[in-house]
PLY file of the C-alpha trace (Angstrom):
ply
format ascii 1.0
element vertex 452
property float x
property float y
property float z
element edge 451
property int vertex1
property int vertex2
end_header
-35.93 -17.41 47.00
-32.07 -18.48 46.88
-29.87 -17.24 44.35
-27.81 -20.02 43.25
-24.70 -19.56 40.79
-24.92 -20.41 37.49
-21.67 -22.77 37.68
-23.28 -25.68 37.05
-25.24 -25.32 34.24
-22.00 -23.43 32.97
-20.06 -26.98 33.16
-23.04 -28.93 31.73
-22.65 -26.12 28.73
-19.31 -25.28 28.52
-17.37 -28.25 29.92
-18.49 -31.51 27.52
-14.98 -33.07 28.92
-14.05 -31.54 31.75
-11.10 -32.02 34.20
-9.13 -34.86 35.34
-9.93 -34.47 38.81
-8.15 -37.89 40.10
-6.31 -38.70 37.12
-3.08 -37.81 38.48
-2.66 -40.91 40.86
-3.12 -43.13 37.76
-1.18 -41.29 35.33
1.81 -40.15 37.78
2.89 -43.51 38.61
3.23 -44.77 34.95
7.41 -44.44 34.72
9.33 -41.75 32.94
6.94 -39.59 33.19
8.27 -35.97 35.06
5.05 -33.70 36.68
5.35 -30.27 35.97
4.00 -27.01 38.30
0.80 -26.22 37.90
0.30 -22.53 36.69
-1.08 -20.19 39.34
-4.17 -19.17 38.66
-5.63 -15.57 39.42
-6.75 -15.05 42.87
-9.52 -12.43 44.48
-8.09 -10.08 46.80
-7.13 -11.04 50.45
-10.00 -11.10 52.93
-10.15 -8.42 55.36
-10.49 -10.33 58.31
-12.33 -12.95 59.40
-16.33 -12.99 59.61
-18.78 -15.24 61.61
-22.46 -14.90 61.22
-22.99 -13.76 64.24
-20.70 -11.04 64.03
-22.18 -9.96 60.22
-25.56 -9.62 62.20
-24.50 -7.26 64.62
-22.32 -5.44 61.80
-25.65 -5.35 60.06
-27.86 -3.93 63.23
-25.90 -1.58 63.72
-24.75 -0.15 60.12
-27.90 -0.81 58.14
-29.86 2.37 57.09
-33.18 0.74 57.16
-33.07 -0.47 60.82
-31.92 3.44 61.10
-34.62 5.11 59.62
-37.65 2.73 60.99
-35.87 3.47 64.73
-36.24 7.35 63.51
-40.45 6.60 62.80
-40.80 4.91 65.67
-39.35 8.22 67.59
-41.78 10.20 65.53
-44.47 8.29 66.54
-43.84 8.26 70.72
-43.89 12.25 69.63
-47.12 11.93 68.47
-48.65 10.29 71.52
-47.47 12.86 73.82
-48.69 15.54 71.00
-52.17 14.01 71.67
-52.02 13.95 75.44
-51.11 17.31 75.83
-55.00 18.24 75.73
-55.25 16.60 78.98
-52.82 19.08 80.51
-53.56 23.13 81.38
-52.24 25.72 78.30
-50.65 28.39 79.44
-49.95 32.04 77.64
-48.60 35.37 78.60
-49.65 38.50 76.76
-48.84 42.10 76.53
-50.70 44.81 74.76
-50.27 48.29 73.91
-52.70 50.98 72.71
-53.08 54.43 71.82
-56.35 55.73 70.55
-57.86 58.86 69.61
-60.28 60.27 72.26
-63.92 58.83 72.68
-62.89 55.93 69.72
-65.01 53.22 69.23
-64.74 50.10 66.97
-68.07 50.68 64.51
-67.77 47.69 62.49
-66.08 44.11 62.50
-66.74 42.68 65.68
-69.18 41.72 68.47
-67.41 43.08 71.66
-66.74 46.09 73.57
-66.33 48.85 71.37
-64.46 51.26 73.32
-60.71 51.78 73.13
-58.55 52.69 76.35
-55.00 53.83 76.14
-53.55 51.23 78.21
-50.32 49.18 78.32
-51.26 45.80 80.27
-49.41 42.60 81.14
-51.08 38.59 82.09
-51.62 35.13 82.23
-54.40 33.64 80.08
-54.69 29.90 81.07
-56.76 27.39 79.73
-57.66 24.04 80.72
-60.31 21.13 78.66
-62.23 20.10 80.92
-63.94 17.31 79.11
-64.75 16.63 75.09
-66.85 13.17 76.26
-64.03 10.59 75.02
-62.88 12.60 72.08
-59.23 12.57 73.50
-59.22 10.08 75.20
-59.56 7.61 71.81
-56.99 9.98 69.68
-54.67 9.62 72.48
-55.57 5.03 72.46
-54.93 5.58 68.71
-51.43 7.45 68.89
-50.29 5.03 71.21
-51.40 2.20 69.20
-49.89 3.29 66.10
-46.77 4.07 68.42
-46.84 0.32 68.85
-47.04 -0.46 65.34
-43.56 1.68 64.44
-42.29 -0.37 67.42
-42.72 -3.46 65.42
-41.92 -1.82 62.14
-38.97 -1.59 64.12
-38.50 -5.71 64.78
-39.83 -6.41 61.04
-36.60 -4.05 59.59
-34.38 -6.07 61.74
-35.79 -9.12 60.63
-35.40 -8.23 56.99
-31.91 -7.07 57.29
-31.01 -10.17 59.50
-32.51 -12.23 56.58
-30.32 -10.34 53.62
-27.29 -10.97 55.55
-27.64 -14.82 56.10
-28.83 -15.13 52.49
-25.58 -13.25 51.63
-23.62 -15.06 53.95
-24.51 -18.80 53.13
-24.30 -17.24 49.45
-20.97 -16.38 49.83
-19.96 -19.98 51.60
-21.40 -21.72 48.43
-19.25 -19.16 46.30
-16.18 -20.16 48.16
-16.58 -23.32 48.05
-17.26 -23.57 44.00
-14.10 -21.42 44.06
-11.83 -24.29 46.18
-13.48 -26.92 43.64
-12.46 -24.72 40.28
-9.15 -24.06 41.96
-8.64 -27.65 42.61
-9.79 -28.63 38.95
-7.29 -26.05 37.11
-4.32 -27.58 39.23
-5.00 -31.04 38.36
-5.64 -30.41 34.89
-2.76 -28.34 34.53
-0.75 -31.03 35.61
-2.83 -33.90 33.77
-2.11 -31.63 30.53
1.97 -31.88 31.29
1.78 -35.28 31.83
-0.65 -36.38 28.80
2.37 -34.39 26.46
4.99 -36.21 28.12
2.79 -39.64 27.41
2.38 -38.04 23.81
6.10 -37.62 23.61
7.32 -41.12 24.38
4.62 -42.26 22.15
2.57 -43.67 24.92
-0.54 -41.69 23.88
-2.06 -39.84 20.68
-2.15 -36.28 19.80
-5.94 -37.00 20.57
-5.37 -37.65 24.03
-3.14 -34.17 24.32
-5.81 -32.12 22.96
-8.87 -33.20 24.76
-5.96 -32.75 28.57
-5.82 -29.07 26.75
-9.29 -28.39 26.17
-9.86 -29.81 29.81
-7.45 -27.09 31.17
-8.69 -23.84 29.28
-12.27 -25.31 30.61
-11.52 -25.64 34.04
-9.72 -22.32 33.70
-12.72 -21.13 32.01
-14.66 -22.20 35.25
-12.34 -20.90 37.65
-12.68 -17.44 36.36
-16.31 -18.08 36.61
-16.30 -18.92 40.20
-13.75 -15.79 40.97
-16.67 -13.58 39.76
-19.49 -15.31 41.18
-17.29 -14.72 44.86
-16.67 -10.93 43.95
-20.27 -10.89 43.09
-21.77 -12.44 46.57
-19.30 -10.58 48.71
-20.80 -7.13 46.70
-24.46 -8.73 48.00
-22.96 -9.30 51.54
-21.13 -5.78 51.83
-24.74 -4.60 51.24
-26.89 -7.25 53.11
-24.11 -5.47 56.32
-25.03 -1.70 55.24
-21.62 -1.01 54.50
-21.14 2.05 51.50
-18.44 -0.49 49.72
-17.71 -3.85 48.52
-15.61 -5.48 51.18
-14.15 -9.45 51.21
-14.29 -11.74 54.74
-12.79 -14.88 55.19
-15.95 -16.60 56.50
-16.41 -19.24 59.02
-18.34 -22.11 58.92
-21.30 -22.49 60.77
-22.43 -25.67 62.92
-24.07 -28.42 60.68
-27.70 -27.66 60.19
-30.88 -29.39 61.95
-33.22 -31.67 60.12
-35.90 -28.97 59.50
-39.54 -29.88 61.26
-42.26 -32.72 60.06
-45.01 -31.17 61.08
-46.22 -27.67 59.62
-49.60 -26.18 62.06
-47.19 -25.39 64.70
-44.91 -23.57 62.00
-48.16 -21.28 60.89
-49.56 -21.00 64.27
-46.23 -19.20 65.55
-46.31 -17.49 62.51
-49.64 -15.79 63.31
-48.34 -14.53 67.14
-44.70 -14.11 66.28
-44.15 -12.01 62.78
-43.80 -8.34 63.19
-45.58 -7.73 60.34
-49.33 -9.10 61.69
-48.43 -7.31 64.80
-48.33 -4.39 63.47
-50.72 -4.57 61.37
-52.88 -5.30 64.03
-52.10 -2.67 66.45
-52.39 -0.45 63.09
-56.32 -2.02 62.83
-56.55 -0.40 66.72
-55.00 2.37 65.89
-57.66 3.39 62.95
-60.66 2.18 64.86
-60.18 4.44 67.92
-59.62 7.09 65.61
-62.66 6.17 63.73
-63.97 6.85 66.96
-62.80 10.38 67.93
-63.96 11.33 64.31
-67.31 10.60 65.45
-67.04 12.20 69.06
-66.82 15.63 67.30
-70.45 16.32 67.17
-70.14 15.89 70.95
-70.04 18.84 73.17
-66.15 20.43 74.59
-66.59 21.78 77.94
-63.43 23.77 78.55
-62.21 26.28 82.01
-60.37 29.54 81.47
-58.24 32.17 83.47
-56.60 35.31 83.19
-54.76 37.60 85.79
-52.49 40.47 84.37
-51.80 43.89 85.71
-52.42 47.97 83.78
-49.37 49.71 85.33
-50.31 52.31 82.82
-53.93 53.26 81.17
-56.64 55.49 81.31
-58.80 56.41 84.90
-61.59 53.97 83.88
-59.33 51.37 84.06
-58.19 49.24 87.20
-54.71 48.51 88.26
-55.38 44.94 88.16
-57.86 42.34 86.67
-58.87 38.82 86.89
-61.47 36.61 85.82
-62.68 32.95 85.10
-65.19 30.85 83.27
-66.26 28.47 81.12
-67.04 27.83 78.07
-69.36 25.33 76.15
-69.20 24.11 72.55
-72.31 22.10 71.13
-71.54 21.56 67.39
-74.74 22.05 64.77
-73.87 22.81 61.88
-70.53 22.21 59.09
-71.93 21.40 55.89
-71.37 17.39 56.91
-67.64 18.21 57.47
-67.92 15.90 61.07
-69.77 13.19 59.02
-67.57 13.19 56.01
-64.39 12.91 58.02
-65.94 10.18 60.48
-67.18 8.16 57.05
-62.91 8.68 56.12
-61.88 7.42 58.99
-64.04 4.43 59.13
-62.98 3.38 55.91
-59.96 3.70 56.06
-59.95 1.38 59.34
-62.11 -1.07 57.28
-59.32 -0.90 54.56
-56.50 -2.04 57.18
-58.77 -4.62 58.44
-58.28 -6.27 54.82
-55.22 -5.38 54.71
-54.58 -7.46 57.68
-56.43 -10.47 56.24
-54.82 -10.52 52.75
-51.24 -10.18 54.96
-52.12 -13.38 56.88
-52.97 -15.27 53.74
-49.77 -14.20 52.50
-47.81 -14.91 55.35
-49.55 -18.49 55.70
-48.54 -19.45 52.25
-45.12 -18.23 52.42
-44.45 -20.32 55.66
-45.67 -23.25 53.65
-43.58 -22.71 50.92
-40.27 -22.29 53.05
-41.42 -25.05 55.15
-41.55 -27.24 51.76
-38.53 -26.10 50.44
-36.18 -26.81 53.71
-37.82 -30.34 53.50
-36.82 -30.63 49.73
-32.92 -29.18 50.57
-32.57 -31.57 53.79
-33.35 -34.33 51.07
-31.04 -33.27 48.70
-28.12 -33.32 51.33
-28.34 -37.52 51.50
-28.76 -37.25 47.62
-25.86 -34.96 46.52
-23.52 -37.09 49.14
-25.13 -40.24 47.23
-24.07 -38.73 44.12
-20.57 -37.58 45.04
-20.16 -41.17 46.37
-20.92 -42.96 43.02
-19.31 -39.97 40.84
-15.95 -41.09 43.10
-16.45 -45.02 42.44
-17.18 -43.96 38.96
-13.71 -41.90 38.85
-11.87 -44.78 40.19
-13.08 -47.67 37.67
-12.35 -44.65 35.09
-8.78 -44.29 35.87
-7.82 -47.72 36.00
-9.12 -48.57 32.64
-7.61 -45.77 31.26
-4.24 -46.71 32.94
-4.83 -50.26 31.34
-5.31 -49.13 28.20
-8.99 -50.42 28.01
-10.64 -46.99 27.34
-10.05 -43.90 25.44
-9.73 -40.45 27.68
-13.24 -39.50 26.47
-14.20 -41.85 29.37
-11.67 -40.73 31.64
-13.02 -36.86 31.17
-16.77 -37.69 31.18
-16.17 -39.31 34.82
-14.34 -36.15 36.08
-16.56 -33.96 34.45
-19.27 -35.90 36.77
-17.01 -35.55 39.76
-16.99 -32.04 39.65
-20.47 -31.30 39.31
-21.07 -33.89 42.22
-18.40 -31.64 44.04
-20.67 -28.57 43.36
-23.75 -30.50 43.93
-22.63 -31.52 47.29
-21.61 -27.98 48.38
-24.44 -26.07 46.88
-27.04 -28.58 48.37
-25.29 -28.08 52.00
-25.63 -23.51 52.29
-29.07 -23.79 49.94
-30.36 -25.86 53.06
-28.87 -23.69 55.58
-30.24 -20.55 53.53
-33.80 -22.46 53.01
-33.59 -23.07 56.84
-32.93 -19.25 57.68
-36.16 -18.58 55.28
-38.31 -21.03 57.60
-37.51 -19.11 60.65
-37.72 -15.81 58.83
-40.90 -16.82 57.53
-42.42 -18.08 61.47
-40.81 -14.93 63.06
-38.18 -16.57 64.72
-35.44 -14.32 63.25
-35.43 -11.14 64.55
0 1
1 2
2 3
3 4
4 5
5 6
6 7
7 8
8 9
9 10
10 11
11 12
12 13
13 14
14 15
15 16
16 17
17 18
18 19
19 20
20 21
21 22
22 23
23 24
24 25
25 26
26 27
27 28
28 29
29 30
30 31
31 32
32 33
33 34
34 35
35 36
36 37
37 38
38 39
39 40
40 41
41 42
42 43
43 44
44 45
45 46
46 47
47 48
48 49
49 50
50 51
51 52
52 53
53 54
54 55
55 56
56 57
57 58
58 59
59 60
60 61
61 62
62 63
63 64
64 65
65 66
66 67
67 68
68 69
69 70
70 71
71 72
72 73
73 74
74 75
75 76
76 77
77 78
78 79
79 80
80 81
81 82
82 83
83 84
84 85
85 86
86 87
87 88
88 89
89 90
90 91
91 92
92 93
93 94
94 95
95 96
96 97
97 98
98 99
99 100
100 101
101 102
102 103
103 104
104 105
105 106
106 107
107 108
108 109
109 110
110 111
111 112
112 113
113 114
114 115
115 116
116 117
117 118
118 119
119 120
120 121
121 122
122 123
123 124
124 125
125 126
126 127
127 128
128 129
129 130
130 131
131 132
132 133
133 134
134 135
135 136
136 137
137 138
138 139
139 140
140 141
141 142
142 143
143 144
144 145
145 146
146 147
147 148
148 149
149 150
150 151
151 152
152 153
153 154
154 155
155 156
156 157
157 158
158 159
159 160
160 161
161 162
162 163
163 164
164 165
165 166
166 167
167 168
168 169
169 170
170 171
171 172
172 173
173 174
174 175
175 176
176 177
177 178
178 179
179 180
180 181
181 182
182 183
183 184
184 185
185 186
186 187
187 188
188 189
189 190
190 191
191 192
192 193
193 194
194 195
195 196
196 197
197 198
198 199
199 200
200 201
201 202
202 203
203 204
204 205
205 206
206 207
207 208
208 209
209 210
210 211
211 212
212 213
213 214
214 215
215 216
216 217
217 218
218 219
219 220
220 221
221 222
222 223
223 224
224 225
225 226
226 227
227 228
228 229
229 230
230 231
231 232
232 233
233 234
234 235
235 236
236 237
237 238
238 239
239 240
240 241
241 242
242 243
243 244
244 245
245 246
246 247
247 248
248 249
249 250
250 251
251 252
252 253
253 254
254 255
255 256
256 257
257 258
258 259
259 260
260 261
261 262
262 263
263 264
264 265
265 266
266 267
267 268
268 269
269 270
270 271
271 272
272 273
273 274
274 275
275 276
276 277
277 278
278 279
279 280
280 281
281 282
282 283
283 284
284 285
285 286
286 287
287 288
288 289
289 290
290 291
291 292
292 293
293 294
294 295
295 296
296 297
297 298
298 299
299 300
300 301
301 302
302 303
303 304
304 305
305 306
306 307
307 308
308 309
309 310
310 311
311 312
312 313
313 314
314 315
315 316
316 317
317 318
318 319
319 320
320 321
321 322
322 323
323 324
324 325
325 326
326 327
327 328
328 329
329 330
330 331
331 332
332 333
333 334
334 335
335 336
336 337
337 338
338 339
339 340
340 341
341 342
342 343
343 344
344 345
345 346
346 347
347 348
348 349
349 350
350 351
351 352
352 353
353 354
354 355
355 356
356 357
357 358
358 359
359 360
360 361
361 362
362 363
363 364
364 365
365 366
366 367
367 368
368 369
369 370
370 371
371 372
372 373
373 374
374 375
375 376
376 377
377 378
378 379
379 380
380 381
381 382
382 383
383 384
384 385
385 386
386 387
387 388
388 389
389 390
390 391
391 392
392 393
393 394
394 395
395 396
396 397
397 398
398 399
399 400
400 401
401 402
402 403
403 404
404 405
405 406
406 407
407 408
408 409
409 410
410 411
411 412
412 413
413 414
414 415
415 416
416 417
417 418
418 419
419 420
420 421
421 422
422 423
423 424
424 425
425 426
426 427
427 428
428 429
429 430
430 431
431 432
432 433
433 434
434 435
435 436
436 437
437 438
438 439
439 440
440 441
441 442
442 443
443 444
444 445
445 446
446 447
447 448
448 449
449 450
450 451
């Protein structure tokens, strides 16, 4: 679920002796010895500005395309509830007609109405109002507004997700910078290890051994410090996305507060999992949605009782014709026969609600285990926070003993690099251990719904 870098199994392969991380106290006060710079090493670019989490989020809300687009189908879907209320509501045409006929024509053929033709030209109102389908719209119009609903929490799930990418990125890119200080720290002290193992070597203090493994040491821990440089570039490239910006930008980010201890027990984890994520919400509402239509499908073998008016004026036409005319009535549709066209689309629409209904279930199974599984793996990082410290602790005592034997003359600098090399992996132990937790802890409340 977290990307972590692959620094540290880089050192355990590429770094057999790495680094004299505390070396330098020992070695600098043995006497005629002169410490030379360090070489500067290559930096990333200079941050833009400075970034807190808070202020990535809103960055995010407000850039990201997919909170965008899901705001954009949740308009779409309002639309379509007042598209299915409208047959509660009077519709309303004007007309105006034209004709010129031959004398005494008559439609023969084609049609079942009044077969004689008047030269007119005529002007009116035709309105037309439902006066009652027996439920029919009133469940499309339920199952537009349900579904309306549902985009709503589409709406709250995209959020969610993007909120998620950018403290994955974020706590990503912490852990980057830190490696980063640690590999910058290393290639400084080995640099000047490496000057002061030749001047040793020099005044025939130490062997040509002891100058080679300081040099291997330093094109290591340079070797690692171009590593970290690219896993930064990298994470900031993942956090310029996670923010729905079109480029790569760097931040300067801030720390965030120390992290709880994550919860001990897990029911009330699932249960506010099962009111709180978007995603059963919607999918619920989506369920409602389907059934009422399931419903209106099967109201259209009921009857439609609907009212009509018109009202126009003739200013010109033929003697048999009035200046004026109006009339109303009403008119009854009793379905009987489609070739099963009602039955096949109610049988559609039922199964299709039946579908979401598992749908639902095999999303709450989902959901249930994933809450479980971040719940389990914040409870495994909050452990390894007291155990990475442990390590760094002993990797330092280690380092110490190290040093002064090899400042006594009681060890070779195999020794002396094998402790360092365990130093700096405790170093990136330590700092990986501390934004892994914080990203396993943004997971958890992903997971329960409580980021959003």
């Amino acid at each position: 679920m977290i990307r972590r870098p692959a620094l540290t199994l880089a050192i355990i392969a590429l770094v057999p002796r790495l680094c004299f991380a505390q070396a330098p106290t020992a070695i600098h006060a043995m006497p005629g010895i002169r410490a030379a710079e360090p070489q500067s090493a290559a930096s990333p670019s200079a941050p833009d500005s400075d970034l807190t989490l808070q202020d990535a989020e809103k960055m995010a809300i407000a850039n990201h395309p997919r909170v965008q687009a899901s705001a954009y189908l949740a308009a779409v879907a309002k639309a379509q509830v007042t598209e299915a209320k409208s047959d509660y509501y009077p519709h309303a045409f004007g007309s105006a007609t034209g004709v010129i006929a031959e004398n005494n024509s008559r439609i023969a053929a084609g049609a079942l109405n009044n077969p004689i033709i008047y030269d007119r030209f005529a002007d009116g109102i035709t309105v037309d109002q439902l006066v009652t389908d027996f439920g029919r719209t009133h469940q499309l119009v339920k199952s537009a507004k349900l579904h309306s609903q549902a985009q709503d929490e589409n709406v709250v799930t995209s959020r969610a997700d993007v909120l998620f990418a950018v403290e994955t990125a974020y706590y990503n890119a912490l852990k980057a910078q830190a490696v980063l200080q640690v590999a910058e720290q290393t290639v400084k002290t080995r640099q000047l290890v490496s000057d002061q193992v030749t001047a040793l070597e020099q005044n025939k203090l130490r062997s040509g051994l002891d100058v080679t493994f300081a040099n291997v040491d330093l094109a290591q821990a340079e070797l690692l410090l171009v590593q970290a440089q690219n896993e930064l570039q990298a994470s900031f490239a993942e956090l310029s996305d996670a923010l729905g910006l079109p480029d790569q930008r760097t931040f300067h980010l801030i720390e965030q507060p120390p992290p709880n201890a994550p919860p001990d027990d897990f029911a009330p984890l699932l249960a506010q999992a099962m009111k709180d994520r978007p995603e059963i919400v919607s999918q619920h509402l989506d369920l409602g949605a389907a059934q009422s239509y399931a419903t209106a499908e099967r109201d259209l073998w009921l009857p439609t009782i609907s009212a009509t008016g018109v009202a126009g004026l003739t200013p010109f036409r033929e003697d048999a014709l009035a200046p004026r005319y109006a009339a109303g009535g009403f008119n009854v549709n009793i379905p009987i026969f489609n070739g099963r066209q009602f039955n096949a689309l109610h049988a559609e629409a039922k199964a299709q609600a039946g579908a979401q209904e598992q749908n639902l279930r095999d999303l709450e199974n989902g959901i249930a285990r994933e809450v479980r599984q971040a719940w389990l793996n914040a409870q495994s990082g909050y452990q390894r926070l007291a155990l990475t410290q442990q390590l760094l602790d002993q990797a330092n005592q280690s380092l110490d003993l190290a040093q002064q034997r090899y400042k006594l003359g009681l060890s070779s600098i195999i020794e002396l690099s094998q402790a360092q090399l365990n130093q700096t992996q405790a170093e990136i132990a330590q700092a990986s251990a501390k934004y892994d937790y914080e990203a396993e802890l943004s997971a958890l409340n992903f997971q329960i719904g409580a980021l959003q």
